[in-house]
C-alpha positions in Angstrom: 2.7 -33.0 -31.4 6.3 -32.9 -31.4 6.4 -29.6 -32.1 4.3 -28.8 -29.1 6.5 -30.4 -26.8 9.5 -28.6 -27.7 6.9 -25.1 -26.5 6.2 -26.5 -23.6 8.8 -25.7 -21.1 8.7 -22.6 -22.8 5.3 -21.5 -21.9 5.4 -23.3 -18.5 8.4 -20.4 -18.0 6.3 -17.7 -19.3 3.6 -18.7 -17.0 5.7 -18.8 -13.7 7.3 -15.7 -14.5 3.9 -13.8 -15.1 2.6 -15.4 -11.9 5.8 -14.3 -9.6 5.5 -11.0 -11.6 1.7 -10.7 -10.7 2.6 -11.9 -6.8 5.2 -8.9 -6.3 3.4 -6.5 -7.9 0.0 -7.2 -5.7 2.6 -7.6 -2.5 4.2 -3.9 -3.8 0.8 -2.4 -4.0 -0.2 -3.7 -0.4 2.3 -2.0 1.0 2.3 1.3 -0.7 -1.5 1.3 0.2 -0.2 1.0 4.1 2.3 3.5 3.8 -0.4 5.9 2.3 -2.6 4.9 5.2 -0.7 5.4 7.8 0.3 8.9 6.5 -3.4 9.5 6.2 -3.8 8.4 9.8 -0.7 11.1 11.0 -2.0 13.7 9.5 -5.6 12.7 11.1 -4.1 12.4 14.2 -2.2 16.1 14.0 -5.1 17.7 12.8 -7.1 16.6 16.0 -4.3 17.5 18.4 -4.2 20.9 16.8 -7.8 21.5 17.7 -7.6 20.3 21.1 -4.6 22.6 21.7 -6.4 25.4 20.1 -9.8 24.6 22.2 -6.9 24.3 25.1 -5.6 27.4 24.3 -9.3 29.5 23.7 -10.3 27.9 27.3 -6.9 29.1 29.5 -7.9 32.7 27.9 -11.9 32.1 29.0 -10.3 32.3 32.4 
């Protein structure tokens, strides 16, 4: 039992440091998801204004 004891602190450590190291990480991924997202969404958004400009464009020479 004594034995065990002198482990303890030890593991407690182990734990806590697998626990922040398990927090950063999902906080890390979260954010790398968002910045992939919202480079997703700008490109969305360009490709849409480049139809409408070319629709734009088609209609001025319909004229």
């Amino acid at each position: 039992m004594e034995k065990f004891n002198e482990f303890l602190p030890t593991v407690f450590g182990v734990l806590v440091l697998l626990i922040i190291w398990f927090v950063i990480r999902r906080i890390l991924g979260s954010v790398s998801d968002k910045i992939n997202n919202s480079e997703s969404y700008k490109e969305d958004t360009l490709r849409v204004l480049e139809e409408i400009r070319d629709e734009l464009k088609e209609l001025n020479r319909n004229k």
